[in-house]
C-alpha positions in Angstrom: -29.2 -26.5 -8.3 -27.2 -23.5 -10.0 -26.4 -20.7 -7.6 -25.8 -17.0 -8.9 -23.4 -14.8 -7.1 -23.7 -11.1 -7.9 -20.9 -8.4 -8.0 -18.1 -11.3 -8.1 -14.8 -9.4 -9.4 -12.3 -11.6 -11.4 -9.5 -11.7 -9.3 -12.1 -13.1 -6.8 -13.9 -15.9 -9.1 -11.2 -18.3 -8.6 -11.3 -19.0 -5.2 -14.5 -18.5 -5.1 -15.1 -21.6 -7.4 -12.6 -23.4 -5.9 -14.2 -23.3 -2.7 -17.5 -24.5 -4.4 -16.3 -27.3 -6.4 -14.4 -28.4 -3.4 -17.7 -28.5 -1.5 -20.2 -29.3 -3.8 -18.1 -31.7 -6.4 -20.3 -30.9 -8.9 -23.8 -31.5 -7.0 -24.0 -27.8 -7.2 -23.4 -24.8 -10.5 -22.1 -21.4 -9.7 -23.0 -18.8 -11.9 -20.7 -15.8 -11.8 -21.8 -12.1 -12.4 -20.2 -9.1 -12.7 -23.2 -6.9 -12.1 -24.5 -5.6 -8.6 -27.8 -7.2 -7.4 -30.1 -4.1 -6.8 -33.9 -3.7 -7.3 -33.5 -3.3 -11.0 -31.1 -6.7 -11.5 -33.0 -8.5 -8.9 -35.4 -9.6 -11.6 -32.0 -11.8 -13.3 -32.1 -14.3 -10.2 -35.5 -16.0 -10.8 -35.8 -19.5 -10.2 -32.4 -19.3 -8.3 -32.6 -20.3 -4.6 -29.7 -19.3 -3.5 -28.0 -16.0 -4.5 -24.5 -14.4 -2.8 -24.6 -10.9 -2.4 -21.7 -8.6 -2.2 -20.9 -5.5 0.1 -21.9 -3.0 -3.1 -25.4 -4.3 -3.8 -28.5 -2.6 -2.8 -30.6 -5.0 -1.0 -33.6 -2.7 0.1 -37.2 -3.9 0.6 -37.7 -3.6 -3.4 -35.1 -5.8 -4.0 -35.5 -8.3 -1.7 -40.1 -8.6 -2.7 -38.5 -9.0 -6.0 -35.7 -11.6 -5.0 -38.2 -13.8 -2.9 -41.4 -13.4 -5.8 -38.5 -14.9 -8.1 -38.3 -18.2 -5.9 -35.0 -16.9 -3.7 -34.7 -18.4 -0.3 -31.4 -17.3 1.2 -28.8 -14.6 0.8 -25.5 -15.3 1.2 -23.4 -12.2 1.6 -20.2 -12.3 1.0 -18.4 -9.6 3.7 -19.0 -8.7 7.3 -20.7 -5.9 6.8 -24.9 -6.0 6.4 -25.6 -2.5 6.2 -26.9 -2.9 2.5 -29.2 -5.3 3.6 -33.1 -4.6 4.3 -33.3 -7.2 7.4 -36.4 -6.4 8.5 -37.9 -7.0 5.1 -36.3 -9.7 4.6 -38.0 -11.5 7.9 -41.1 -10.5 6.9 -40.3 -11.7 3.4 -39.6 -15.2 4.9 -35.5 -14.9 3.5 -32.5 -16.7 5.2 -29.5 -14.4 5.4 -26.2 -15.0 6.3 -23.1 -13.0 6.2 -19.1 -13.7 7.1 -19.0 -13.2 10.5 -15.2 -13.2 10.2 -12.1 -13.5 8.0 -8.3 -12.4 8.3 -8.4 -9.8 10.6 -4.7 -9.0 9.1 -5.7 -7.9 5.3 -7.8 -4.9 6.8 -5.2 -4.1 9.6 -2.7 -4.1 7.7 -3.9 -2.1 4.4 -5.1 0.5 7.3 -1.5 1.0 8.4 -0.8 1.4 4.4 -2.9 4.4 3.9 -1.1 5.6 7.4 2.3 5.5 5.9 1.2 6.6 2.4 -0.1 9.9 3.7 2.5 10.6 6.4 5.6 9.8 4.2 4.1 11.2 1.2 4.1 8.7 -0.9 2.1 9.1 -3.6 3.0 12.8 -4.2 6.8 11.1 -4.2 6.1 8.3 -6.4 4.4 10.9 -9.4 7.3 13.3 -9.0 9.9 10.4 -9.7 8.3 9.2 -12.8 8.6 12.2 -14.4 12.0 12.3 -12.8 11.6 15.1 -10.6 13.7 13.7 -7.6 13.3 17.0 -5.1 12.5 16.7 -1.3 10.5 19.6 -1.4 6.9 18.9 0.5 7.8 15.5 1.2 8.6 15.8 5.2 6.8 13.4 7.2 7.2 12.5 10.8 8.5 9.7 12.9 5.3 7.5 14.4 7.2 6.2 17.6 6.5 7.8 20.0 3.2 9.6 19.1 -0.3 9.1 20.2 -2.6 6.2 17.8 -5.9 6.5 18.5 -8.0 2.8 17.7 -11.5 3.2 17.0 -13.2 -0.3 17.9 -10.8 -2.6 19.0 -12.3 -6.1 17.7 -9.8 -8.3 15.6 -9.2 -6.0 13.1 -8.5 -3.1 15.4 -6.6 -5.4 17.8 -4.5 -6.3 15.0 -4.1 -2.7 14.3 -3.2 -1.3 17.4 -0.3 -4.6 17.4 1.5 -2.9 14.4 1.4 0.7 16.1 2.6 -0.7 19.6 5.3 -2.4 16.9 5.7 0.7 16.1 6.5 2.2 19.8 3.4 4.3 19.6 1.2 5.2 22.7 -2.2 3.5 22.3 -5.7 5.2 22.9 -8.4 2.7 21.9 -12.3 3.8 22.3 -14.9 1.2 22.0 -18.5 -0.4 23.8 -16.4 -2.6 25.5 -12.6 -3.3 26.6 -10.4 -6.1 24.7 -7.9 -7.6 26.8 -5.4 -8.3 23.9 -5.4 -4.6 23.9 -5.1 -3.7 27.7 -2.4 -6.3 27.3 -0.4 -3.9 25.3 -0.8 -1.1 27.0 -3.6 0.7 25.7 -6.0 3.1 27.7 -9.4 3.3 26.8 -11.1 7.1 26.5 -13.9 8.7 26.3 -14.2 9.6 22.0 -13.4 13.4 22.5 -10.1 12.9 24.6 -9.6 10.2 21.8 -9.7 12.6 18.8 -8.6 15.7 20.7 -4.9 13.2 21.7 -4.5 11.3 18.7 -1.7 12.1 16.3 -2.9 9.4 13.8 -6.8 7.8 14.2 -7.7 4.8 12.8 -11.7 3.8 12.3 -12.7 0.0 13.1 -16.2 -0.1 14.0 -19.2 -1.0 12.1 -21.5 1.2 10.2 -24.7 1.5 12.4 -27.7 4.0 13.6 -25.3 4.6 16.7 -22.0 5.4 14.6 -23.0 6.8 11.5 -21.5 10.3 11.0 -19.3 9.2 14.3 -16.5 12.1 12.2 -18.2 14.6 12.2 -18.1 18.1 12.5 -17.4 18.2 16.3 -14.8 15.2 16.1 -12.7 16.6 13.5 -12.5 20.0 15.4 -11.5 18.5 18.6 -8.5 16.4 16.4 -5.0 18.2 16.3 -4.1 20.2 12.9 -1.2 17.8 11.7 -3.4 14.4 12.7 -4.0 11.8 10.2 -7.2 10.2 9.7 -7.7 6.9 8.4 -10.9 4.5 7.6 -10.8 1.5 6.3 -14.1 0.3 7.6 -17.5 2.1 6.8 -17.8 5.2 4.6 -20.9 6.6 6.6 -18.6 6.7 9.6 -17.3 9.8 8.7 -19.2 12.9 7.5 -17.8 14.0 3.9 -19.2 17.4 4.6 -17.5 18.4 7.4 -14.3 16.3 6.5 -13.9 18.4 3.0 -14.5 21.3 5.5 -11.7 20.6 7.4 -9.8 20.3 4.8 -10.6 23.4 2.9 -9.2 25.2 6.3 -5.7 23.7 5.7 -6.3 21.1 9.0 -4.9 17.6 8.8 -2.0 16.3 7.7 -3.2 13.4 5.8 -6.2 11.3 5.3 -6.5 7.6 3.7 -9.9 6.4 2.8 -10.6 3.1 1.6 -14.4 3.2 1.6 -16.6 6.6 1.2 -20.1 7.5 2.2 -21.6 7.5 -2.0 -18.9 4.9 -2.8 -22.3 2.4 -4.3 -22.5 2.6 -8.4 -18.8 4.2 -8.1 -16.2 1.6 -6.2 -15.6 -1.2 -8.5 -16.5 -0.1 -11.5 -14.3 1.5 -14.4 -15.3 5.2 -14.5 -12.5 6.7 -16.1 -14.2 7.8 -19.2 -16.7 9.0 -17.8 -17.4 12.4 -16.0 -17.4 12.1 -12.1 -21.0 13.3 -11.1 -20.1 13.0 -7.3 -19.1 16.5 -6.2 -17.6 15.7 -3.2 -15.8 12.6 -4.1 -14.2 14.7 -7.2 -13.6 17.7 -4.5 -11.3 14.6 -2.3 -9.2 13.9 -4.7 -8.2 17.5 -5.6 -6.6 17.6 -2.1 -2.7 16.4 -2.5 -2.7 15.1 1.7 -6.2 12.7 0.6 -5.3 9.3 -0.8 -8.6 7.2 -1.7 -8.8 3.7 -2.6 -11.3 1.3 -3.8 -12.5 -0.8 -0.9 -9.4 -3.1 -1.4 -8.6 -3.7 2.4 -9.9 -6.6 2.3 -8.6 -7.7 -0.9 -5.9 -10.6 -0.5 -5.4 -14.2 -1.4 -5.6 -15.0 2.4 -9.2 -13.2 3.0 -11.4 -13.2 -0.1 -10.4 -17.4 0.2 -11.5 -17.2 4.0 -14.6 -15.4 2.6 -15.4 -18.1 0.0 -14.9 -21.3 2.2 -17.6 -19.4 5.1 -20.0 -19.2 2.6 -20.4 -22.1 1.1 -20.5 -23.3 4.6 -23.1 -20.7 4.9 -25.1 -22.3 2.0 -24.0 -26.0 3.4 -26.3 -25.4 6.4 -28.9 -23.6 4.6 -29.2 -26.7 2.5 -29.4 -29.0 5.6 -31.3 -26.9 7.5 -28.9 -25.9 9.8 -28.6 -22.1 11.4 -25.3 -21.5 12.2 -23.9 -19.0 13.5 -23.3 -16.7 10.4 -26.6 -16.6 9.8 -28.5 -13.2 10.3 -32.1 -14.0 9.4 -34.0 -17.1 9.4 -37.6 -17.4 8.9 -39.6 -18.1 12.0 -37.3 -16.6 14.1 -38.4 -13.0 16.2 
């Protein structure tokens, strides 16, 4: 059976084809594409059983009649996030789809406490000036973190693993979430309600999934209640934050930094080479002109030690839709409610 994986970036093939040949030894082919799987590629999978989606492919209702007409049975997605995903099509359209529950809870963590640092110490500003050799201090001051206030928004693994660096760090911990962690109360943190979360935090860091509940969860109301020299960091969801009312707040001189590693619109833009081209997204273009915003390209996730966590769970995630087998990754099965 050949399998076709969609959206598969080249630093990524490798492992994931090492993964595969280690579990399939040959009974099974990958077939690597660089393209996202949307309702107008959808139509390139025919006769392919199996297909592994990626977090940046549009997997609505028109995709997925298209997908399942074309003989696919089960979607393996390769990231922890589903929001891209049609489910309730997909259970009508008799699909199996699975997802990576988990993987290094360190990659994302850590990158998180990157954009931190970046914008508080200046960084990137610092780093232009001294390649054109222009080694002045001026508009470089940051601020010490111990001390200070870090506000943890979801406090899973990855925001557990967070709020270990920042207590590292010497900082106070505010964590805000559906339900406490222990590892957390462990270290000291005090769970808020949202508003005394924002409206304490010197630096707040966003680790909760994208859903009905927490889309927009920055909005207008949050980022007033947040301090003028806060930093604001998300390295989860882009539709947890409004772009609207963050360029806003912005505009009126607030915050002292802001890292984003994923962005509401970021679909057709993150991944893909658009440097010749003119950037059509006003509010994206309208970040980068602020010298305090540093935006990257979803890369969070992006080391040797995840994406490899992420191929091995899903060929385990095929592995068991071969067999028959629902494990727990799985998100959809046919004949289930």
């Amino acid at each position: 059976m050949e399998i076709v994986a969609y959206g598969v970036l080249a630093d990524e093939e490798p492992l994931l084809r090492d993964a595969f040949d280690s579990a399939f030894a040959g009974r099974h082919e990958l077939r690597c594409l660089r393209l996202f799987l949307d309702r107008d590629t959808a139509p390139t999978a025919v006769g392919h059983e199996v297909v592994l989606s990626s977090v940046n492919d549009t997997l609505d209702a028109e995709a997925l009649r298209s997908l399942a007409e074309g003989g696919t049975r089960m979607i393996a997605q390769r990231s922890t996030g589903y929001n891209n995903i049609d489910l309730p099509a997909a259970r009508e359209l008799g699909l199996t789809v699975a997802r990576v529950s988990s993987y290094s809870p360190y990659s994302v963590a850590e990158f998180a406490w990157t954009l931190a640092l970046a914008v508080d110490r200046r960084i990137v500003r610092a780093a232009r000036r001294t390649r054109d050799f222009d080694f002045r201090l001026d508009g470089l001051m940051g601020r010490d973190l111990r001390g200070r206030t870090a506000g943890v928004v979801g406090t899973g693994k990855i925001g557990a693993a967070f709020a270990r660096i920042a207590h590292g760090f010497g900082m106070r911990l505010l964590g805000w979430d559906v339900a406490e962690n222990p590892d957390c109360l462990a270290l000291g943190m005090e769970y808020v309600p949202r508003e005394r979360l924002f409206a304490e935090a010197d630096l707040i860091s966003l680790h909760v999934p994208l859903l009905p509940g927490t889309h927009h969860l920055v909005d207008a109301e949050a980022l007033a209640l947040m301090k003028d020299d806060a930093v604001l960091v998300n390295s989860s969801r882009g539709g947890l934050v409004d772009t609207d009312a963050l360029l806003q707040t912005l505009r009126a001189g607030r915050l002292s930094g802001v890292g984003l590693d994923v962005y509401e619109e970021e679909a057709g833009v993150f991944f893909l080479d658009k440097s010749l081209e003119v950037m059509t997204d006003e509010r994206l273009a309208r970040l980068m002109t602020f010298g305090n915003v540093l935006v990257t390209s979803h890369q969070a996730y992006f080391t040797r030690d995840a994406v490899g966590q992420i191929a091995r769970t899903t060929v385990t995630n095929i592995e068991d839709h071969i067999a028959g087998r629902s494990g727990e990754n799985v998100l959809v099965r046919p004949g289930t409610a």
